[in-house]
Each structure stands twice: as C-alpha cells, then as structure tokens.
C-alpha positions in Angstrom: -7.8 -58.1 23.3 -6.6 -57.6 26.9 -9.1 -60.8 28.0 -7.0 -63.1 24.8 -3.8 -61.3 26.0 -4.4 -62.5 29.9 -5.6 -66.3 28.9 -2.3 -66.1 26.9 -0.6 -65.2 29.8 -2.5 -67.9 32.1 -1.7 -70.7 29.9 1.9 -70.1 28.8 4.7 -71.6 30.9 6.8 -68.4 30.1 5.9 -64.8 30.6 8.2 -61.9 29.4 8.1 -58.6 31.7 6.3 -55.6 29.7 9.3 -53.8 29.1 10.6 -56.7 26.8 9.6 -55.5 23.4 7.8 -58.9 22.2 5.0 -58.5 19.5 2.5 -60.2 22.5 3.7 -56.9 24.8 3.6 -53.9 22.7 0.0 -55.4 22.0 -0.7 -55.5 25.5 0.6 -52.3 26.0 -1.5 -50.5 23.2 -4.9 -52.5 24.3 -3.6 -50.6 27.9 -3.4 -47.6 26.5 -6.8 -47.5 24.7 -8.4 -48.4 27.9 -6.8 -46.3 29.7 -7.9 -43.5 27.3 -11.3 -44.1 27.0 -11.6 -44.6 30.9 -10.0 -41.3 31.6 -12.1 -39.5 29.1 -15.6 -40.7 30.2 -14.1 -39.7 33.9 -13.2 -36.1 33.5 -16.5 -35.6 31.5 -18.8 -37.3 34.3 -16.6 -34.8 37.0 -17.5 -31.8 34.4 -21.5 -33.3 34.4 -21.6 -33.7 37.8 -24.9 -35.0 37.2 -25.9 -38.5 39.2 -26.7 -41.4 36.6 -27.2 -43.8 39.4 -24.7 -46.4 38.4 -21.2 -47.7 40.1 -19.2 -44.9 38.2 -21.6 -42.1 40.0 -21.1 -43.5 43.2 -16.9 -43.7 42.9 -17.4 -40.0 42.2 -19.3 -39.5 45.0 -17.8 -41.7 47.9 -16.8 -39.7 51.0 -14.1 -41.1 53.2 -16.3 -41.0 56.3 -13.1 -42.0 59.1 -10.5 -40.3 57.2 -10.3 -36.5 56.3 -14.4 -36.5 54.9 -12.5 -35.9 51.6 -13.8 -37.6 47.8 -11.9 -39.8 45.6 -9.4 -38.0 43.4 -10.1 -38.3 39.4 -6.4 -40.5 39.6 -8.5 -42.9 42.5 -12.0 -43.2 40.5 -9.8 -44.5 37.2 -7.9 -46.5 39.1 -11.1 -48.5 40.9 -12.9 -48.5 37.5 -9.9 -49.9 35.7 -10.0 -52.6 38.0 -13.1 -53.4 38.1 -13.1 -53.7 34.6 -9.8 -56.1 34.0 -11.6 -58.4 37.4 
C-alpha cells in the first residue's frame, strides 16, 4: 500500500498535505499506522529477548555510541532507523 501510495505521490502533479482529509491520505495514514504498529511491537519484544539473531535489527539494538556518552539507541531511535530503512 504505502509503495502504490508513494508512486502516486511521485507521479501526480499535485500533492495534498496529510492533514487534508482526502480518501488517498487517510489511506496513507492507516498503512502508517499499521507499520508503525507492527514495527514497534517486534521492537519491544526483541528488547524483552535480548537474545542476538544476528541480523540488522540486532545490531540497532546493540550499537554503542563509541564518541558520544557510550550510551545505546533508545527503543524511540531503533523504530525510527528501522522504519526508514524499510520506506528506502
């Protein structure tokens, strides 16, 4: 839906803002929400694993910020670099 929704968006000469309430935006906006939903979900329940599965989502979770403050990505940061990794 959201990969239809952004060719849509490519390809038409006009683009409404997301808080017009067209039929083509509160579509957008649910697909959003459904992603969003199902990326926060399998987040928290990888943090509550803790176990490594050795794939890009493991390593987010475990990243340290070596020249800052040594600290890990926050649950907010990991959704946020998986969501876009999955709209690139």
């Amino acid at each position: 839906t959201l990969s239809r929704i952004a060719y849509r968006e490519l390809t038409s000469p006009i683009v409404w803002p997301n808080w017009v309430p067209t039929r083509h935006n509160r579509e957008k906006l649910a697909a959003m929400r459904v992603l969003d939903d199902v990326v926060w979900r399998i987040v928290k329940a990888r943090r509550a694993d803790g176990t490594d599965h050795g794939d890009l989502l493991s390593r987010l979770m475990a990243a340290v910020d070596e020249d800052g403050d040594g600290g890990r990505l926050t649950d907010e940061q990991v959704r946020n670099e998986t969501m876009t990794l999955l709209l690139a």
